[in-house]
N, C-alpha and C positions, 0 to 999 in steps of 0.2 A: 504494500500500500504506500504511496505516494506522501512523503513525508511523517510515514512512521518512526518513532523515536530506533536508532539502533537500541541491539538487546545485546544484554552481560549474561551469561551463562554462568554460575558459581557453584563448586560441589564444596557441601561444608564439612566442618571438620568432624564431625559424625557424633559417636556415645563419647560421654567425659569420662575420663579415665586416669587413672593415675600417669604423673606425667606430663600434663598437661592442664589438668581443673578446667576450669574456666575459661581462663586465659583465652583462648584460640578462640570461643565465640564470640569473645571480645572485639578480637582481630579483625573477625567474617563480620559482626554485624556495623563497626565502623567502616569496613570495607564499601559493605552494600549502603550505606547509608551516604558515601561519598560518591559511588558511581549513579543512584538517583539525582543526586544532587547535580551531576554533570551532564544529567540528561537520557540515561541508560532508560531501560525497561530490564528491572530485576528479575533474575528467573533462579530458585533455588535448588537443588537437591540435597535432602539429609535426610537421616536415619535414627535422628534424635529428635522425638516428638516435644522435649522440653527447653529445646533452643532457643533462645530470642531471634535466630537468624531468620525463623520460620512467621517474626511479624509481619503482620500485613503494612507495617508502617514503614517497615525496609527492605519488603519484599513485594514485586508484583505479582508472583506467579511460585506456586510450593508445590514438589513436590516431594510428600513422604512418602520418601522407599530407599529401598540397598542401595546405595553408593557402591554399586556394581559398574563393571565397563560396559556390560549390555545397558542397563539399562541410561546409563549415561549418555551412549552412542544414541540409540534410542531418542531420547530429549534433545539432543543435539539435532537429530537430523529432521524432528518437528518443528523446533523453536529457529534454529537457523541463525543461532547468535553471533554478532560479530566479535566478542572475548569471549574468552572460556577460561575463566581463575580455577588453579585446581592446587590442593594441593602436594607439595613439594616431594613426601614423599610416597603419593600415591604413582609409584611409576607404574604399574598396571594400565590404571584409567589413562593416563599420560601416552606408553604406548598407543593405545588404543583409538584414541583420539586421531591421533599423530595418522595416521592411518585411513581416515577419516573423508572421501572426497567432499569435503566442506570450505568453506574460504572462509575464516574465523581466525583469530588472532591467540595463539595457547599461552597463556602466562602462570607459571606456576606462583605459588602463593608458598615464599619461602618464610615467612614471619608466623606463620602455625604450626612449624616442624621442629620443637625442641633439640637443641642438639646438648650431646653429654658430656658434661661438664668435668673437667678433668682436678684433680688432685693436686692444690700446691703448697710448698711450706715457707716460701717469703712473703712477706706485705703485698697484695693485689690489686688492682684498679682495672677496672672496664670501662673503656672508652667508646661514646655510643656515637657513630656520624652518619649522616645522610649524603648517599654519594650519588649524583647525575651522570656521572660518568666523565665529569672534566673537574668539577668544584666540589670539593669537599666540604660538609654543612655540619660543624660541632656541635652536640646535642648535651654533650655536659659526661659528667666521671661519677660514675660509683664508685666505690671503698669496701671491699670486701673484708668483713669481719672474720677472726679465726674464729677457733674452736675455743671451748674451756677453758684449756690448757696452754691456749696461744699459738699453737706450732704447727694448723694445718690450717687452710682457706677452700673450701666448697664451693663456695658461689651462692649460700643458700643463705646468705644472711650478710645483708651490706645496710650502709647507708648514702644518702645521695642530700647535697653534694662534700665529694674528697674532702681531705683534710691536706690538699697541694696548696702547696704557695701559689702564688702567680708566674714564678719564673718556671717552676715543675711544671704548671698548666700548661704553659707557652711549650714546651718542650714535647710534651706527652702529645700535646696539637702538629708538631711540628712530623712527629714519628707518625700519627697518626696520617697526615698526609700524603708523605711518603709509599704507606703500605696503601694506599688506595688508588696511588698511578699506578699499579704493577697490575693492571690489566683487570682488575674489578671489573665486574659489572654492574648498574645501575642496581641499588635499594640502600637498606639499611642497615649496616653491619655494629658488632661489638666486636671491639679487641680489648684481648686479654694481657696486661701487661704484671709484670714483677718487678717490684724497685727494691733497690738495694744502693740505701743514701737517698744522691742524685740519678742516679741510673736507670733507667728502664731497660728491662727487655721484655719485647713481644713473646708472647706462649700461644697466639693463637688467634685465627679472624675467622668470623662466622654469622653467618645473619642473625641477628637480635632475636632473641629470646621472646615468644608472645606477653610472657609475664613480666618481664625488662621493661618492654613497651605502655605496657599500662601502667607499671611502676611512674616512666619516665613522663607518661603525656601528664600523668597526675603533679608533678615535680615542676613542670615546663609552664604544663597550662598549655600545650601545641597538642594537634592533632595531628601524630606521628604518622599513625595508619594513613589521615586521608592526604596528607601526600606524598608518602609511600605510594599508594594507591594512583594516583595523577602520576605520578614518575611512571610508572609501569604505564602506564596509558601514550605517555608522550605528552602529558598536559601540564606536566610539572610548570612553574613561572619562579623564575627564582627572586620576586617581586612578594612572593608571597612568603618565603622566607625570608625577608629581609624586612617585612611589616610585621612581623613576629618582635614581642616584648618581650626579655626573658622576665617571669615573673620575680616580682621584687618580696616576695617570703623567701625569710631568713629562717625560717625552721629547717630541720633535718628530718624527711622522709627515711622513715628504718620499711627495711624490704627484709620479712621471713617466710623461708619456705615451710609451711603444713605439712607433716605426715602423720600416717592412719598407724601406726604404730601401736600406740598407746590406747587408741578404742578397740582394738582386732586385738588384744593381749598381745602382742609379739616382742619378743624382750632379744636384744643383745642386734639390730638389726641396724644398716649403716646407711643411714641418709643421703639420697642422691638425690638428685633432678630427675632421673627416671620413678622416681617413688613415691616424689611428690602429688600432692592433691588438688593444690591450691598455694596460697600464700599470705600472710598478712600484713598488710600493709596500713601505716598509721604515722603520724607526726609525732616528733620527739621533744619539743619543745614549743 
């Protein structure tokens, strides 16, 4: 039909489950809620009758069932969407898609795929940026809290923002930059850094964490997601980061991760990011 809106095609992040909580529907429904906004015709797929993804208020069109490759294929070759967000690591549906004689645009949805957090025992900081693929866009530094005992760092318990000087800020911006011309490609990344002194060294780059994300847009006052969301489109305006205020609260956001540990009896059991529930997040002052 002759000036119908284009349609986004979105497969959600399915049942919650440990590992994930929340978080990821977080993702999907400020996702959908940005591609309305830019003019889309929402079209859903999930398998989690209890999702907010599945509102009528960010969703044009739902359907509840298997987040299977048939029947995705299926809605795909009904609805005839010009994106198709899937995500990141559904490679199945992804294949399948790919495959597809459709003319749609496949953009995985890497900001709903937890990645595992590795084990360290110097002072930590994650570095969160927005990258377009030329300009690197600083979004601020977590503080990863140890253990007990002080002698290990998880990633399950920081707070935002560091405890860097300003000339460590400038420095950690400087490295951060660096690792983002080395052929990145366009989104949101966190690096994982260890200081020792003045020192940093990188441990590791990886798209942002869903629960990171909500941490950070809560700290910022930005909505990370939707332009995330616009970068992956090609609509990103770097106009609109740069009318961004960073917010002027001086409190200190504490980020902990939830585990079911302690209601399911399980005793002697080792706190990871895949174990996780959820998270609690609250001001410190």
């Amino acid at each position: 039909m002759a000036g119908a809106a284009p349609r986004a095609l979105v497969i959600g992040p399915g049942p919650r489950g440990l590992g994930n909580g929340t978080a990821d529907d977080y993702v999907t429904a400020k996702m959908l809620k940005t591609l309305k906004e830019a003019g889309y015709e929402v079209i859903v797929i999930n398998d989690n009758p209890s999702s907010v993804t599945l509102s009528s208020k960010i969703a044009d069109k739902v359907y509840l069932e298997p987040r299977t490759s048939e029947l995705v294929n299926e809605v795909a070759y009904l609805e005839q969407p010009e994106v198709v967000f899937v995500p990141q690591l559904a490679h199945e549906i992804i294949d399948h898609l790919k495959q597809l004689d459709l003319n749609f645009t496949l953009l995985p949805i890497r900001m709903i795929d937890r990645p595992v957090r590795i084990l360290l025992s110097q002072p930590t900081y994650e570095a969160q940026v927005l990258f377009d693929g030329q300009v690197t866009y600083h979004l601020g530094v977590n503080q990863e809290l140890p253990t007990a005992d002080g002698s290990e760092y998880f990633g399950i318990d920081k707070i935002y923002p560091s405890d860097l000087t300003a000339d460590q800020h400038l420095k950690l911006n400087q490295l951060c930059d660096q690792e983002m011309g080395r052929n990145h490609r366009p989104g949101v990344y966190q690096l994982i850094f260890t200081k020792d002194h003045d020192q940093f060294q990188m441990i590791k780059v990886q798209p942002i964490p869903a629960a990171d994300i909500a941490m950070l847009a809560k700290a910022l006052k930005l909505d990370i997601v939707g332009l995330a969301t616009k970068l992956s489109l090609g609509k990103f305006e770097e106009a609109e980061f740069d009318q961004w205020q960073p917010s002027n609260d001086t409190r200190s956001l504490h980020y902990q991760d939830v585990f079911p540990f302690k209601s399911l009896h399980l005793h002697g059991q080792q706190p990871s990011k895949l174990t996780s529930m959820g998270a609690k997040v609250e001001y410190l002052n």
